[in-house]
Structures are given as C-alpha cells and as structure tokens.
C-alpha positions in Angstrom: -83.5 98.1 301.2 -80.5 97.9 298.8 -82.4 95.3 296.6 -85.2 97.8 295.9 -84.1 101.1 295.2 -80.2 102.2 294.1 -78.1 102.7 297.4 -77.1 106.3 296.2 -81.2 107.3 295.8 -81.7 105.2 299.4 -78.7 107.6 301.0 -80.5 110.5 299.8 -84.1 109.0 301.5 -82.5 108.5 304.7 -81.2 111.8 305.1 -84.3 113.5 304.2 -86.8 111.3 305.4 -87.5 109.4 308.6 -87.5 105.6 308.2 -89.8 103.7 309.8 -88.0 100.5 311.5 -88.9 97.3 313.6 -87.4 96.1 316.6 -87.7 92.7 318.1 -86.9 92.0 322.0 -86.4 88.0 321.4 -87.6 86.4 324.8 -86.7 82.8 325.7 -86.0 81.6 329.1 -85.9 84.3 331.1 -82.9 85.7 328.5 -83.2 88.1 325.7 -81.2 87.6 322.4 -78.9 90.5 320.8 -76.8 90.3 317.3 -73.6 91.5 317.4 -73.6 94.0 314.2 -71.1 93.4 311.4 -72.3 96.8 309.3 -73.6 100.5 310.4 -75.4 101.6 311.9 -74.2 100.5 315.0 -71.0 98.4 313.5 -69.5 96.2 316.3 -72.5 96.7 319.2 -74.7 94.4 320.5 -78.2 95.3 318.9 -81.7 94.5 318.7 -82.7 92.3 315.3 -84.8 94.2 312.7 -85.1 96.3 310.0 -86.9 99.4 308.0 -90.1 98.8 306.5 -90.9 99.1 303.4 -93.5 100.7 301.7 -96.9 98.6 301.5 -95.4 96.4 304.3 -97.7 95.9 306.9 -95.5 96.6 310.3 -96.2 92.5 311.6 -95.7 91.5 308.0 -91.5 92.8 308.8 -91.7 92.0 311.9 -92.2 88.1 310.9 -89.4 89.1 308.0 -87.0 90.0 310.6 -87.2 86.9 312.6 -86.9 84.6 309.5 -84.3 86.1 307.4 -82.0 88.0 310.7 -82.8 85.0 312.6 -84.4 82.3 310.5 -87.0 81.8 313.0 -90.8 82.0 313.4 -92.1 84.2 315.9 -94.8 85.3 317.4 -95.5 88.9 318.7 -95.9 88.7 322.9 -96.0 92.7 323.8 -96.0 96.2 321.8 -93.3 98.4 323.9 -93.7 101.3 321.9 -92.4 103.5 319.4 -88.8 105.1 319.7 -86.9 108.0 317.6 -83.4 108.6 317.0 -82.0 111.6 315.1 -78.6 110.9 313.8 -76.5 113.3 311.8 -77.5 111.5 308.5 -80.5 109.2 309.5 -83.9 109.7 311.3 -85.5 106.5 312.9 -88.8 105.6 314.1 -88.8 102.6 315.6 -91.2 100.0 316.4 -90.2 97.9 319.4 -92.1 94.2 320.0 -90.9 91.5 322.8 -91.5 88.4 321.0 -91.1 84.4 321.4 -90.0 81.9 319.3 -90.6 77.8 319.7 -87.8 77.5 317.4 -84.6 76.2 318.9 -81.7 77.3 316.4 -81.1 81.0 315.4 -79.3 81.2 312.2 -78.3 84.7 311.8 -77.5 86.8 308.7 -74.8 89.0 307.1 -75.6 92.0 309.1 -74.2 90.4 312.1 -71.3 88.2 313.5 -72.7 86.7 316.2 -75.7 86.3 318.2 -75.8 85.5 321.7 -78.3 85.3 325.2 -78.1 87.6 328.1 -79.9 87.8 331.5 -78.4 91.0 331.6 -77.8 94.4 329.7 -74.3 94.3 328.1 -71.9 97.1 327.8 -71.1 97.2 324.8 -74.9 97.6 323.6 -76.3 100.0 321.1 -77.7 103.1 322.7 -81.1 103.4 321.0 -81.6 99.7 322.0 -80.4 100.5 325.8 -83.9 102.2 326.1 -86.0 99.6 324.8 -84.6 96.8 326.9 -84.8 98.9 329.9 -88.6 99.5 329.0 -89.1 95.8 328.9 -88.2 95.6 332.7 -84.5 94.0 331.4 -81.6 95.3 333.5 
C-alpha cells in the first residue's frame, strides 16, 4: 500500500475506513504454513500470509499477489472460509480467508516476515484474528 498513496494519507485511511484484506490458509501435506511477522500489525506472531486489497483489485487477483510476492508461489484457491472483522484502536479489517494449495516446493518469503514455517498444529504464539480462521478450517 505504501507504494501507492503517501504513508501519512494511508494512516489517515486506516483509521477512518475499514480495509478490505486477504488471508490465505496454505495447505500441503496435512500441515498449514504461517509467517513469522517482522512488522505490525502483529510484529513477532505467527500469521496468516496476505494483504489489503486495493482498489480495482479483483479479491483472487490479491489473493494470487499474496502467494507470489509473500511467498513466491503459485496457488490455487481450494475453499472460501469466510469473511472475518477485527476492530483495532487504529485499524478496521475485513478479511477474506481462503485455504489454498500450492505444487510449488520452495516458499521464498518477503520483508514482512522472518521466517516461515509448517505446523500440524496451532502454535502459541499465533496472531489472534488468525486463531479463528484456522480453527474454522478444522485445524487445532
């Protein structure tokens, strides 16, 4: 988002308006795939990939954005889980949440996060919003 608009005219969007965001639940044997974020929101918790969409962006057209620039991987959409909200103090989300696959073998992740890793099962140290979502895709 920074690239389009100025970041002081972006805070002032996202504390007035709600931002419509993708999720992506990255399935691959039997284990789902969480980023470890390096920036907020959600600065050092294990997180679903994805991102706001922007304006004219068709919601699979980010979705396929997320996977290739957060991941660099193709993917391909298996289930729509929903929509979710969050209300922070600054920051209104509504959030999009997709399990997807992927027949690529190396994730190569971004600057948002550190590191990216596998689980069979929900970590502690995982983002709250995303708690939800993985426990509506039958994950424990």
């Amino acid at each position: 988002m920074k690239n389009n608009i100025p970041e002081n005219l972006f805070k002032k969007i996202k504390q007035n308006v709600p931002l419509s965001c993708v999720d992506l639940i990255l399935i691959k044997n039997h284990e789902f795939f969480l980023v470890k974020r390096d920036i907020h929101p959600y600065k050092g918790k294990w997180c679903l990939p994805g991102g706001i969409i922007k304006r004219g962006q068709k919601i699979n057209d980010r979705l396929k954005q997320a996977g290739r620039e957060e991941l660099g991987i193709r993917i391909k959409v298996i289930k729509t889980l929903g929509f979710y909200e969050k209300i922070y103090r600054d920051r209104h989300d509504i959030s999009h949440c997709f399990i997807v696959k992927t027949n690529d073998s190396k994730i190569t992740l971004d600057h948002q996060a550190s590191k990216g890793k596998f689980f069979r099962k929900i970590p502690n140290n995982v983002a709250p919003f995303h708690y939800k979502m993985l426990r509506d895709a039958g994950l424990k």
